[in-house]
MIDOSE-1310 file (N, C-alpha, C; in nm, 2 decimals, decimal comma, always signed):
residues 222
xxxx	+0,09/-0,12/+0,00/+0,00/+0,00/+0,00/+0,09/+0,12/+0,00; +0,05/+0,21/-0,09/+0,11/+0,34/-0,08/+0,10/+0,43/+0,05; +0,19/+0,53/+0,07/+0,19/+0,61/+0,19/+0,05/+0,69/+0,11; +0,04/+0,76/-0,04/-0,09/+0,83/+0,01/-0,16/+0,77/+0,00
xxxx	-0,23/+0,63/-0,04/-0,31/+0,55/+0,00/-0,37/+0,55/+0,17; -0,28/+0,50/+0,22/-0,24/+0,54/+0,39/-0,33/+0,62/+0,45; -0,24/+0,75/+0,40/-0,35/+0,86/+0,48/-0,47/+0,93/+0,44; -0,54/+0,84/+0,26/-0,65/+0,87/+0,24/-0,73/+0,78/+0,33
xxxx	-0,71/+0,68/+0,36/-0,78/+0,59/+0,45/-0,76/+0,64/+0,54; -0,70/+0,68/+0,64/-0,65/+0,72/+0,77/-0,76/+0,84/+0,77; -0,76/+0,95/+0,71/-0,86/+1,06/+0,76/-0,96/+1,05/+0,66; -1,08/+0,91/+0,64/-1,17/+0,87/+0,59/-1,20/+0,82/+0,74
xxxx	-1,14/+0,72/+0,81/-1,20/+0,70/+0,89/-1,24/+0,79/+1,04; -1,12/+0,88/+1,01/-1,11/+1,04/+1,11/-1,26/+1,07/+1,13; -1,28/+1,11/+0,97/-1,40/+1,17/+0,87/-1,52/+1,12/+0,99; -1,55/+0,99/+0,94/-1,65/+0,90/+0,98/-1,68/+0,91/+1,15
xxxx	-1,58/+0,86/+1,21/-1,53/+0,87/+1,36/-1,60/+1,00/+1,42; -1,53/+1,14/+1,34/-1,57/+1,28/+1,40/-1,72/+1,26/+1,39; -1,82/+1,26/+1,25/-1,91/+1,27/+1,23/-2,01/+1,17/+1,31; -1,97/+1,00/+1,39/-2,03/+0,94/+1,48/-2,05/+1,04/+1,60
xxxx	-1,95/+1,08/+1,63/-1,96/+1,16/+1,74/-2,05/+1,28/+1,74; -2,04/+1,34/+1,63/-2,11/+1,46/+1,68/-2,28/+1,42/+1,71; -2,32/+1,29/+1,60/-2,43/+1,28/+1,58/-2,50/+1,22/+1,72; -2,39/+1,16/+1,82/-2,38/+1,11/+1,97/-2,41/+1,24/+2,05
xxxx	-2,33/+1,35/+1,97/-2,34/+1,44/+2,10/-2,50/+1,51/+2,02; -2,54/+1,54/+1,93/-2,67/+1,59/+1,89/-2,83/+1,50/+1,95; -2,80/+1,37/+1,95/-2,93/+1,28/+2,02/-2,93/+1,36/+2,16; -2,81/+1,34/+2,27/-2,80/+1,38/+2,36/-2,88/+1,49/+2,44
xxxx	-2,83/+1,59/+2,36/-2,87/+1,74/+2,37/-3,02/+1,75/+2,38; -3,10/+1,69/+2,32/-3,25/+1,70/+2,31/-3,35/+1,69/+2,41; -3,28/+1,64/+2,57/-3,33/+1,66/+2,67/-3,26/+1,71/+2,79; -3,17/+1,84/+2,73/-3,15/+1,92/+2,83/-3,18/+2,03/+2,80
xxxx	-3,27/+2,08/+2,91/-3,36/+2,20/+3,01/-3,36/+2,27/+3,12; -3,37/+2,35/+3,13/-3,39/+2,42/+3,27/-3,53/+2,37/+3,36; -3,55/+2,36/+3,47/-3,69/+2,37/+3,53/-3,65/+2,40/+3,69; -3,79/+2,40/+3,74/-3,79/+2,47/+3,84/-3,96/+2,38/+3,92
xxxx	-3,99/+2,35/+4,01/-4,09/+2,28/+4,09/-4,15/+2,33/+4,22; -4,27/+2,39/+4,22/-4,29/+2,44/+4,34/-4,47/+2,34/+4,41; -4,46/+2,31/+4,52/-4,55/+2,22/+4,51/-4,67/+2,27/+4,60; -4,81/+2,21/+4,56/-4,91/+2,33/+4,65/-5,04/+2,23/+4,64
xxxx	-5,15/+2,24/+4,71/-5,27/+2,16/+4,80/-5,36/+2,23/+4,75; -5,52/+2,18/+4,67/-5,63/+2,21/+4,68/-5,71/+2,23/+4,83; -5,75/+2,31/+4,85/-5,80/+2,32/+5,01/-5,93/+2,40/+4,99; -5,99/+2,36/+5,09/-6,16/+2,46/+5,12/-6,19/+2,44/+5,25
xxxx	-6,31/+2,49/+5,27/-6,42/+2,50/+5,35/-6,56/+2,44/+5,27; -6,64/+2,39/+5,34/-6,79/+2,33/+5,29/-6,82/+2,44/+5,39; -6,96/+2,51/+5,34/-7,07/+2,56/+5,37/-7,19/+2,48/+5,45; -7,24/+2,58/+5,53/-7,36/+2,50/+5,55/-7,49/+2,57/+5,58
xxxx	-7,61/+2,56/+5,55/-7,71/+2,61/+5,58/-7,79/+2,55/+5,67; -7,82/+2,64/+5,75/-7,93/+2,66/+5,88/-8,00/+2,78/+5,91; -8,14/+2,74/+5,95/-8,23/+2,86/+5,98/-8,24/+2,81/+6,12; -8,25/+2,92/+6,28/-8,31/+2,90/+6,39/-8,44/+2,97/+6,43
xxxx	-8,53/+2,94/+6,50/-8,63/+3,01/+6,51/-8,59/+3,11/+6,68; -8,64/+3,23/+6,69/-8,60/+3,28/+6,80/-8,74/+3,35/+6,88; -8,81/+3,31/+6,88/-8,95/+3,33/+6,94/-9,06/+3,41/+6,89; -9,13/+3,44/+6,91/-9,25/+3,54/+6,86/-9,40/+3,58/+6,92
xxxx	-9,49/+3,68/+6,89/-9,61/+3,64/+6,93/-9,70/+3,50/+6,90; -9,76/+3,44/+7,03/-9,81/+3,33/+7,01/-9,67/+3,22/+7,02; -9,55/+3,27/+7,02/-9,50/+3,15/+6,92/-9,44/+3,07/+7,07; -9,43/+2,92/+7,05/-9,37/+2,84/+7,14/-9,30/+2,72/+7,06
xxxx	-9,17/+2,75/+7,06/-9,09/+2,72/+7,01/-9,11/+2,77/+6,85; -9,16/+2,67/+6,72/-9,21/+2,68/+6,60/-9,36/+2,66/+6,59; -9,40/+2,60/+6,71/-9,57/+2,65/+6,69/-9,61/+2,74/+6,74; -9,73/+2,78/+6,67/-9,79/+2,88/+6,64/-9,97/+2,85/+6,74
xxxx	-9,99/+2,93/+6,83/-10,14/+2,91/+6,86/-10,22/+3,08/+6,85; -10,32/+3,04/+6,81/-10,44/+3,13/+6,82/-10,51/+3,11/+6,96; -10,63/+3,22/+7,00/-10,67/+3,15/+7,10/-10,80/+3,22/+7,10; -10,89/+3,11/+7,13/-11,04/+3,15/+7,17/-11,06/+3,27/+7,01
xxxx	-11,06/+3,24/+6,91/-11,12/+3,31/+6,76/-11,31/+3,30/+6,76; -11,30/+3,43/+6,74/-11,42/+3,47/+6,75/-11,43/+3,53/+6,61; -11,56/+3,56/+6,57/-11,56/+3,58/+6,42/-11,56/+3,75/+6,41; -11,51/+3,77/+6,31/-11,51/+3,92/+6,30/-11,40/+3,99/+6,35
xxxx	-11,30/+3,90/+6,46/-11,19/+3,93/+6,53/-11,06/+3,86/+6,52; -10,98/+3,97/+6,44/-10,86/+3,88/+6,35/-10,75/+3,85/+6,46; -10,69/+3,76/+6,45/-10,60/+3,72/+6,53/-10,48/+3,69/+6,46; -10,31/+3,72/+6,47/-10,19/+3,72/+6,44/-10,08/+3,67/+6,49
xxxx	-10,04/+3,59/+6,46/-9,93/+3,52/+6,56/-9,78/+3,54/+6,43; -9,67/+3,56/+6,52/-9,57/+3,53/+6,43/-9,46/+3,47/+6,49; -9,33/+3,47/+6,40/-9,21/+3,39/+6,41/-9,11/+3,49/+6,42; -8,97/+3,50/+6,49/-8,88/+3,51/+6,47/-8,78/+3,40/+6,40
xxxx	-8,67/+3,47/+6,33/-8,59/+3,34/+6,29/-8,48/+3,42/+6,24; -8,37/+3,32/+6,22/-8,18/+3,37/+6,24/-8,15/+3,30/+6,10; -8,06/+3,33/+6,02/-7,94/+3,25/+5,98/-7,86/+3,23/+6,06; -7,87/+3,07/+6,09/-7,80/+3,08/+6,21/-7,64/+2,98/+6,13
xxxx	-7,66/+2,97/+5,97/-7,52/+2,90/+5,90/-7,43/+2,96/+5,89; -7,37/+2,96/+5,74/-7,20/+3,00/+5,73/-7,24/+3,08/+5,63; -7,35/+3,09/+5,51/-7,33/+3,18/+5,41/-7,47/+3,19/+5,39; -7,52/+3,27/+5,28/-7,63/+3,34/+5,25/-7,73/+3,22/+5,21
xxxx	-7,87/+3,27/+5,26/-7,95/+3,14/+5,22/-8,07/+3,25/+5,18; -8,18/+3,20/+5,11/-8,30/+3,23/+5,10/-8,39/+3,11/+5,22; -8,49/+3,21/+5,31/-8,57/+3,13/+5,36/-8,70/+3,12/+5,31; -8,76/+3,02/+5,33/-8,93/+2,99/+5,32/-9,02/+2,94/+5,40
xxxx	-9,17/+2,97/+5,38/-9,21/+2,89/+5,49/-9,31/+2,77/+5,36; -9,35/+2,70/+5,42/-9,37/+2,58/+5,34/-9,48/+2,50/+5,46; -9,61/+2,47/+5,41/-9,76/+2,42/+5,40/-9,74/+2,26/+5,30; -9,67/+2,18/+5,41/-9,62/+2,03/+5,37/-9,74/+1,98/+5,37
xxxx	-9,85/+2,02/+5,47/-9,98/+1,85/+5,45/-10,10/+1,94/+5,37; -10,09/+1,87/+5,26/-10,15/+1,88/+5,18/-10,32/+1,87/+5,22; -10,36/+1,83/+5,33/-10,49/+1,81/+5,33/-10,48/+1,89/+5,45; -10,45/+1,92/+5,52/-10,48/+2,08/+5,63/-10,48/+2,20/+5,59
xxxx	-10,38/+2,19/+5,42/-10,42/+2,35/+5,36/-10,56/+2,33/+5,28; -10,60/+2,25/+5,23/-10,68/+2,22/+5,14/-10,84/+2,28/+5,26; -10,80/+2,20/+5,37/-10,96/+2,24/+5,47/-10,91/+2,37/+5,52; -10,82/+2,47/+5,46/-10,86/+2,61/+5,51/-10,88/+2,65/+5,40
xxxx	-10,85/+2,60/+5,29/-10,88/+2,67/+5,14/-11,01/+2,67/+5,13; -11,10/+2,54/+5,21/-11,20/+2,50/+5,20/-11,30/+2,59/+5,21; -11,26/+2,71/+5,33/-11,36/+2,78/+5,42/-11,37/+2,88/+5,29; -11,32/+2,90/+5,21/-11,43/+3,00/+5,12/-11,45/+3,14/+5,16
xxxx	-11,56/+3,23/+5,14/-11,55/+3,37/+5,21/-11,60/+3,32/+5,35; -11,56/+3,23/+5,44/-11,59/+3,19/+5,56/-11,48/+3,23/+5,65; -11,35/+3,24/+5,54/-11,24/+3,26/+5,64/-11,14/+3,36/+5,57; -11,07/+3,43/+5,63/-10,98/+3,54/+5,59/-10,83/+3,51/+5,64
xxxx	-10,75/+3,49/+5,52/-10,61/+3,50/+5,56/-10,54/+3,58/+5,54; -10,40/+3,61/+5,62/-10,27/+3,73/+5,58/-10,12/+3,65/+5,61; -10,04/+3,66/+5,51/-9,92/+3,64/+5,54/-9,87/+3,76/+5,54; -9,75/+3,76/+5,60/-9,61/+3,87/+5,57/-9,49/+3,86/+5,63
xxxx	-9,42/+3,91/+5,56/-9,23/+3,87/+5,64/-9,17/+4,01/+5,65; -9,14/+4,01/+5,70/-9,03/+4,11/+5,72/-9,12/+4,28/+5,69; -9,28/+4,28/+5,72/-9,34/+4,35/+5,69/-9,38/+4,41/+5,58; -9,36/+4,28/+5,49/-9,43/+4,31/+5,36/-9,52/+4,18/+5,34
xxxx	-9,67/+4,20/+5,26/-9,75/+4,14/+5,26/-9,74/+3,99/+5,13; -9,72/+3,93/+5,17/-9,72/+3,82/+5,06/-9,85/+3,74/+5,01; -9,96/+3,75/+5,12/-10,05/+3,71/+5,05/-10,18/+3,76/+5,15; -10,28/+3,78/+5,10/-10,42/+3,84/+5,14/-10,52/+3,74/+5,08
xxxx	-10,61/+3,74/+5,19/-10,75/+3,66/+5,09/-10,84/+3,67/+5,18; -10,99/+3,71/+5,18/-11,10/+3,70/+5,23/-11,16/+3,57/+5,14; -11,12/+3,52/+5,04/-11,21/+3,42/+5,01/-11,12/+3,28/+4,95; -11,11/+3,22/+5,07/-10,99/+3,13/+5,05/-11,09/+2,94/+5,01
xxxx	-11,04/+2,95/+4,84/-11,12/+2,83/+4,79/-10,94/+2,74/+4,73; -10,98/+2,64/+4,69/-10,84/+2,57/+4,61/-10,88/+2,58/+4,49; -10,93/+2,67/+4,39/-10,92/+2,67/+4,27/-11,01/+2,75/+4,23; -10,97/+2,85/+4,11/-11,05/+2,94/+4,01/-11,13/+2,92/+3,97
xxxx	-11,21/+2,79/+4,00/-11,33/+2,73/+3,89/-11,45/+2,81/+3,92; -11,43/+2,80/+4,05/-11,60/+2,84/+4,11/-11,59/+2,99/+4,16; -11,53/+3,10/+4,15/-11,50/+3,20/+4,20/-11,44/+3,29/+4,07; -11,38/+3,27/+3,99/-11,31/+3,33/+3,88/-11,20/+3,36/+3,88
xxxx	-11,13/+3,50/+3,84/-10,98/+3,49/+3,82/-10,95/+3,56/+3,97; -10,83/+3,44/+4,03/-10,76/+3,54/+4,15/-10,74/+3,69/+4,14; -10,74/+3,72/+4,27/-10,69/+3,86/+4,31/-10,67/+3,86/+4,45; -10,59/+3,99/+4,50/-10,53/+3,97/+4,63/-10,67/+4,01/+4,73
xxxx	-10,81/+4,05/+4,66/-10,89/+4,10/+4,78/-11,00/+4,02/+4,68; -11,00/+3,86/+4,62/-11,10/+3,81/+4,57/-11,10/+3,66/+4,62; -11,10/+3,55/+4,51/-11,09/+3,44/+4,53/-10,95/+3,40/+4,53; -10,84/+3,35/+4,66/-10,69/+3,31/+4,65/-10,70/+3,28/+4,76
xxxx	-10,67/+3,11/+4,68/-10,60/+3,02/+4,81/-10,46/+3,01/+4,86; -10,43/+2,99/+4,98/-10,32/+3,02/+5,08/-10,21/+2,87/+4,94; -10,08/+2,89/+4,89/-10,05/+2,84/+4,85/-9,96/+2,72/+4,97; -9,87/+2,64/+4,90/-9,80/+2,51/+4,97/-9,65/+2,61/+5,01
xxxx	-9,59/+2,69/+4,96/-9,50/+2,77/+5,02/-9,47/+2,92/+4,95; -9,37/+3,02/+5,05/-9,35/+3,11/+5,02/-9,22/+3,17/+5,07; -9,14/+3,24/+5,00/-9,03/+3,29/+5,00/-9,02/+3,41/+5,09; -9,04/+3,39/+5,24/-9,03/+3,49/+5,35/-8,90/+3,60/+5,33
xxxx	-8,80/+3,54/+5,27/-8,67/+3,61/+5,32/-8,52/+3,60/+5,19; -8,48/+3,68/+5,11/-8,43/+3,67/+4,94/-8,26/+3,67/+5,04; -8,15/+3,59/+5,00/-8,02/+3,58/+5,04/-8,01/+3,70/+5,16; -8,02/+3,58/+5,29/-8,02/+3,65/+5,39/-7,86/+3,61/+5,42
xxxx	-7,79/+3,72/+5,47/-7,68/+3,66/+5,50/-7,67/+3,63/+5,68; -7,53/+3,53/+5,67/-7,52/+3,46/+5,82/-7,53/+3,57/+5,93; -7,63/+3,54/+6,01/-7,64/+3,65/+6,18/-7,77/+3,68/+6,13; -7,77/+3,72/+6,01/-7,91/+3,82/+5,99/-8,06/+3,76/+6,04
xxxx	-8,16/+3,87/+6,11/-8,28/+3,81/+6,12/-8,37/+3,83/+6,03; -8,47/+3,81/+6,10/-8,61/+3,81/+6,02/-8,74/+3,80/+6,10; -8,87/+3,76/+6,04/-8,98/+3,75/+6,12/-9,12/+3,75/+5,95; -9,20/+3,62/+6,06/-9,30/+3,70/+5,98/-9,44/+3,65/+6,06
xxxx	-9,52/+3,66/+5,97/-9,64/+3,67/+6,06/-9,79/+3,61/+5,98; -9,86/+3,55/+6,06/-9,96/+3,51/+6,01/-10,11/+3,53/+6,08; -10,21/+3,58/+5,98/-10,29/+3,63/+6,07/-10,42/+3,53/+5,99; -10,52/+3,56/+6,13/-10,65/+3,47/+6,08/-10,81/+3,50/+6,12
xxxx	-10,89/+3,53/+6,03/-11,03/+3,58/+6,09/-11,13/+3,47/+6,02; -11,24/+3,48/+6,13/-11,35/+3,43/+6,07/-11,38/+3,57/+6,01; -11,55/+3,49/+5,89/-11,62/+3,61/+5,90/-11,71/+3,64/+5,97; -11,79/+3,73/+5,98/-11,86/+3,73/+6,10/-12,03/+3,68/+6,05
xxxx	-12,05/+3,65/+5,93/-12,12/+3,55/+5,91/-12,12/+3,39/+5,96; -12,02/+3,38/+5,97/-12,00/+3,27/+6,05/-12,11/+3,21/+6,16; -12,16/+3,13/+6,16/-12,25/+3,04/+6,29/-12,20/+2,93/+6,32; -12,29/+2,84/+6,39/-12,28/+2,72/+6,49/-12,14/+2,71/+6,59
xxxx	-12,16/+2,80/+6,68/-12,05/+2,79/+6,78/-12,06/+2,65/+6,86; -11,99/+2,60/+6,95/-11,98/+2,50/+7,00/-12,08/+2,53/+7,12; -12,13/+2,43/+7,19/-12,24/+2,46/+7,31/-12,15/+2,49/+7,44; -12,23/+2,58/+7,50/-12,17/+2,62/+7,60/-12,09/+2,50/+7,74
xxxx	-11,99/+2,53/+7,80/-11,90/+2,44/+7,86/-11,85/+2,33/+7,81; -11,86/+2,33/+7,69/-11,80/+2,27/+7,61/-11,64/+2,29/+7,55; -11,58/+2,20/+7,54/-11,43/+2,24/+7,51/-11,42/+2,32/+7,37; -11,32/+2,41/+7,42/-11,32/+2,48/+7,28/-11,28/+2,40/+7,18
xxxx	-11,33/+2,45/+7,06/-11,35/+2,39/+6,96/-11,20/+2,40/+6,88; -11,14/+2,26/+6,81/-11,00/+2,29/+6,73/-11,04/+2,38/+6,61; -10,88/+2,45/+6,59/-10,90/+2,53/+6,46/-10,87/+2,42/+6,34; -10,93/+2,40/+6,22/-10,86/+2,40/+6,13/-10,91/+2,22/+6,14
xxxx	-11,00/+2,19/+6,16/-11,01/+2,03/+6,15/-10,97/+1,98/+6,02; -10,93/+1,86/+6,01/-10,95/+1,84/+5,85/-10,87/+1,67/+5,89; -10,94/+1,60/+5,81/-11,01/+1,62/+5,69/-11,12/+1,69/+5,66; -11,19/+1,79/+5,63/-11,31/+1,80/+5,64/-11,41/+1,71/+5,57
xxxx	-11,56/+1,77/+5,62/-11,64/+1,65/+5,61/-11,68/+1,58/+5,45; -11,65/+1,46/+5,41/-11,63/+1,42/+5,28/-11,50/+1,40/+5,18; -11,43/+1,46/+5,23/-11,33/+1,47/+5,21/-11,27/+1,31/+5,29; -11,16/+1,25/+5,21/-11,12/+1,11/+5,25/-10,95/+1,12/+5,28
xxxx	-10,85/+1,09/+5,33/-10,75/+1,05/+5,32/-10,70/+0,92/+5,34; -10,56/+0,86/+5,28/-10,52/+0,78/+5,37/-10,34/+0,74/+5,39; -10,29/+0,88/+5,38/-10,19/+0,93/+5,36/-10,14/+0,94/+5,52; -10,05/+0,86/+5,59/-10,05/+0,91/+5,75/-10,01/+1,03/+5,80
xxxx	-10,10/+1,05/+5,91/-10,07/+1,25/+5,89/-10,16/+1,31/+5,90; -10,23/+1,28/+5,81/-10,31/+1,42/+5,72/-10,41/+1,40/+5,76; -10,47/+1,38/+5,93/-10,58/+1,41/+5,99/-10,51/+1,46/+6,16; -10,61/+1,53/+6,15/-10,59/+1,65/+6,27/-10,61/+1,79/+6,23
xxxx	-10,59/+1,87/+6,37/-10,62/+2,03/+6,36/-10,52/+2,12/+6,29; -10,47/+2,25/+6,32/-10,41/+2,33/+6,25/-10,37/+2,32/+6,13; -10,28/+2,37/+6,13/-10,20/+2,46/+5,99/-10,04/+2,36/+5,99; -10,01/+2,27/+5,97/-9,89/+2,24/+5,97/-9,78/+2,33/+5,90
xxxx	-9,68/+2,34/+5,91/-9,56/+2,40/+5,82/-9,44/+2,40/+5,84; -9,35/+2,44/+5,78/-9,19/+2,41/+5,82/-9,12/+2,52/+5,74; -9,06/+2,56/+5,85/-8,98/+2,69/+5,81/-8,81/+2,64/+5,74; -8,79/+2,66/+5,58/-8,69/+2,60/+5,51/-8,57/+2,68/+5,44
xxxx	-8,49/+2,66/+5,49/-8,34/+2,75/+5,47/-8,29/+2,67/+5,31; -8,28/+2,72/+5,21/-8,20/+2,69/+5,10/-8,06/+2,81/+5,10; -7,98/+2,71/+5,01/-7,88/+2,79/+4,89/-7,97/+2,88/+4,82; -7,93/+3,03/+4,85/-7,99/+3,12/+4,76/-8,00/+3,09/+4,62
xxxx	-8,12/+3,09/+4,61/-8,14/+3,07/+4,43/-8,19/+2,93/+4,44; -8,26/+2,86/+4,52/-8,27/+2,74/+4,53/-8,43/+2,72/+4,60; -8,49/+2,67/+4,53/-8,64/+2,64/+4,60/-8,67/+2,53/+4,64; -8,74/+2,50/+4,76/-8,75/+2,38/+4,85/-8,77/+2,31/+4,73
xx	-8,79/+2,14/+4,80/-8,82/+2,06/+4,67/-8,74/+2,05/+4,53; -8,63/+2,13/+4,49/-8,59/+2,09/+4,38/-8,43/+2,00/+4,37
């Protein structure tokens, strides 16, 4: 073999050799980076809603009594009550037995109701029936029945109070009082007469209800 033979071969394989390498050091390079790691926790608080009741006229505990109703003479009892949770609620009051509201809807111009919360009127009626059929189109001083619930109180925030009030008259057309020494008579009997149930519950006196704290923007029931 010739000497230049030699050293064409000799820096052929230089050639080859440099270019393995670089192509070693180019893969290499493709995962070096700078970084940096800082590490951190999802965290909260849960909410909770609560309404407390804090007494009222008539009121003993959450019931409500009238006493000795005589016709023509309206009688009013109400509620106090708290957010007593962590964040803003709407309250309501809510007429859960369906057959105790029904036997005061019953009484017709026999009986006169009033709600109100926080001193504004939510509902009026001298002539309390369950339905437009026989009376014609509601109005607040016509035929309107006492509905199953109402929105006492719009995003009350926590501490905040409230109150509301419900009032109740015969008319004074009204007759057949109970006989004398005789026990007074319950308000609000029902079933009334013909009227059937068999739903357990939904015989006895008063006005049942339940005072209901939602998430603002949120209506019982849904």
């Amino acid at each position: 073999m010739s000497r230049r033979l030699t050293i064409k071969i000799a820096s052929l394989v230089g050639s080859v050799a440099l270019l393995g390498g670089a192509a070693l050091v180019a893969s290499g390079a493709t995962g070096a980076y700078f970084s940096d790691t800082k590490a951190g926790n999802v965290s909260g608080t849960v909410g909770n809603v609560h309404v407390a009741p804090s007494g009222g006229s008539g009121a003993t505990g959450t019931d409500l009594a009238f006493s000795n109703l005589l016709p023509g003479e309206k009688q009013t009892v109400s509620l106090n009550f708290q957010n007593s949770g962590s964040t803003a609620e709407d309250i309501y009051i809510v007429f859960d037995n369906a057959t105790a509201l029904s036997a005061l809807n019953n009484l017709g111009t026999y009986g006169e109701a009033h709600l109100s919360a926080n001193g504004v009127a939510l509902f009026d009626s001298a002539n309390l029936k369950d339905s437009a059929g026989s009376c014609g189109p509601f109005s607040p001083s016509g035929c309107w029945p006492l509905k199953s619930q109402y929105l006492l109180a719009n995003n009350v925030n926590p501490g905040d109070v409230g109150s509301f009030s419900f009032s109740f008259n015969y008319a004074s057309k009204l007759q057949g009082q109970a006989p004398q020494y005789s026990a007074a008579a319950p308000w609000n009997s029902f079933p009334v007469a013909g009227q059937t149930t068999t739903v357990s519950g939904q015989s006895g006196n008063g006005l049942p209800y339940k005072i209901v704290a939602t998430q603002h923007g949120v209506t019982p029931g849904q």
